[in-house]
N, C-alpha and C positions, 0 to 999 in steps of 0.2 A: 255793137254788142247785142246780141240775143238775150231777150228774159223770154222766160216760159213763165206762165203763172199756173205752179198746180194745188191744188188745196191737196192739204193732211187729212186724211179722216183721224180724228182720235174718238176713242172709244171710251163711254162713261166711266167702264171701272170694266177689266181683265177679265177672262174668262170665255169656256166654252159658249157661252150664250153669241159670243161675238162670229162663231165658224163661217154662218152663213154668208153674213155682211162679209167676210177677210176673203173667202171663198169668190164672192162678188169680184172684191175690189181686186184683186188678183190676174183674175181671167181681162178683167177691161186694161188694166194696166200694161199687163202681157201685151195685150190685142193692140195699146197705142202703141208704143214701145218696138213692133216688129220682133217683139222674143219670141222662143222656142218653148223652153220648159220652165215647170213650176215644179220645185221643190217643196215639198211639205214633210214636218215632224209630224208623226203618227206613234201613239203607241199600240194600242189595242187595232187598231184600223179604223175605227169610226170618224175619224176625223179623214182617215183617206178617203172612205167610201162618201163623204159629203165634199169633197172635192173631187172623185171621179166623176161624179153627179154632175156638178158643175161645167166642169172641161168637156164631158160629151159633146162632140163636135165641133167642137172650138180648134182642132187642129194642132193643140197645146198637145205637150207631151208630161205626163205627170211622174213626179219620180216623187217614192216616201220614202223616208227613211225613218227608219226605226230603231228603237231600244235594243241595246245587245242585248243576247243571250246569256241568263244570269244578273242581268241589270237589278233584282228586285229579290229573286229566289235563284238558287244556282242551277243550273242544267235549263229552266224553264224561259221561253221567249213567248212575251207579254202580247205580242199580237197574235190576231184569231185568224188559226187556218183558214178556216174557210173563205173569209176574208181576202185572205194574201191569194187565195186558189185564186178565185173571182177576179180579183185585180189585176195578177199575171196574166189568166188566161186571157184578159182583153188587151195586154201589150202594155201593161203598166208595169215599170221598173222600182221592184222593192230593192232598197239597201239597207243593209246592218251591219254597222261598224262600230268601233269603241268612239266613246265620245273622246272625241279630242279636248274639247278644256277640263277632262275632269279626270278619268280614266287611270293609269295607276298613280295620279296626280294624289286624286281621292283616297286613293288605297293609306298612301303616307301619312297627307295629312292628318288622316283618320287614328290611324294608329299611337296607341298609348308608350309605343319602343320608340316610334320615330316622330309622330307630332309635327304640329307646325305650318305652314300656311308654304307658298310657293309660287312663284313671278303667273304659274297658270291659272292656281288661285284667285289671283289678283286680277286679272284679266276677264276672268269669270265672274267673277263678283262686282268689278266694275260695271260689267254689261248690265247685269242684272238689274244691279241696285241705281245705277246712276241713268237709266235708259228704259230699258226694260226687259224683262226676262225673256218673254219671245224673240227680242231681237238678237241675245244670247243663244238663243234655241238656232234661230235663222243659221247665224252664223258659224255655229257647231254641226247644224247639218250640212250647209254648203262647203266645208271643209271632208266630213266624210262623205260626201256624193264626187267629190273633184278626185281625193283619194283612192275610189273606187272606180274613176275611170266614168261614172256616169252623167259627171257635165264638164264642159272645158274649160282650160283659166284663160282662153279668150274670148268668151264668149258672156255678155249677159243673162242673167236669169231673173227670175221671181221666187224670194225664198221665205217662205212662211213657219213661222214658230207662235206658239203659245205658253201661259203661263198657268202651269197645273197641266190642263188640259184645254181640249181645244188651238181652234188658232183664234187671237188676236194682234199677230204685228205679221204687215207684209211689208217686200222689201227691195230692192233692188239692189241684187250685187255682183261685182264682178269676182267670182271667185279666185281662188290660190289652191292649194294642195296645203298641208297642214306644216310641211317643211316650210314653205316658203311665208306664213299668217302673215306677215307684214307686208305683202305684197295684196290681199285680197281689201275689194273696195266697195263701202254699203254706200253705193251710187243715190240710193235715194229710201227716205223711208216712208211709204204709203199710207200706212195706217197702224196704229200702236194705241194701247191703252193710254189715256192721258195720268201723268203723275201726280197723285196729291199730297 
């Protein structure tokens, strides 16, 4: 039998203060691992541009994914042009899709006609509340990057989300497409806020 022994980073307490360090832990992980690409949640870009930073010449391939369009205010998308210009024009692949665990999920539960919680809810809020929120982020992005065609469901990745903002939980997973969720696998989790 094979053990591996890796240590967890866990982080004091959540948050963008954490980017850098997750930013770190990401690229090395990648680098043992023999992966390809890092998936990161961005909204505005700031958090992409401190992981372009990072991956420069690392051979990594970065994919953000971002807030739909409308996510916050209707018609408006929360990430900064100039940003995305920047990022594209160096071969960095932006995605913008609806968020899979929440998406016209949201719209119902919300609503005062229809009300009520739902099996996606649940799932959501599992992640969140019992794990952590970035690792719900991870795993809602790596479901819309698979979706979108911009990673495979046989292939490992490094997928990064945060809580609020920033990243704090990196990850290892094998993704799914969003038909298939109970097929996709968080091989390992690298670094997360610690629970208190």
């Amino acid at each position: 039998m094979a053990f591996i022994e890796k240590i967890i980073c866990y982080f004091d307490s959540p948050g963008p203060h954490n980017t850098g360090d997750a930013a770190r832990i990401a690229v090395s992980r990648a680098k043992e691992l023999g992966l390809s690409k890092v998936v990161v949640a961005s909204t505005s870009g700031e958090t992409a541009l401190k992981f372009y930073d990072e991956l420069k010449g690392s051979g990594l391939q970065l994919i953000v994914v971002t807030h739909v369009i409308g996510f916050t205010k209707p018609g408006i998308w929360e990430f900064q042009q100039d940003i995305a210009d920047r990022l594209t024009g160096d071969g960095v692949r932006i995605v913008t899709g609806t968020h899979v665990l929440s998406g016209l999920e949201r719209a119902l539960s919300r609503s005062a006609k229809v009300g009520g919680g739902s099996r996606t809810d649940a799932i959501a809020e599992s992640l969140r509340k019992n794990i952590a929120v970035g690792l719900k982020v991870a795993i809602e992005c790596t479901l819309i990057a698979a979706d979108q065609g911009a990673v495979g469901v046989e292939e490992e990745i490094i997928a990064v989300g945060g809580t609020g903002s920033g990243s704090d939980t990196v990850c290892v997973i094998r993704p799914s497409h969003t038909a298939s969720f109970l097929d996709l696998q968080v091989r390992e989790i690298v670094a997360m806020p610690r629970n208190r």
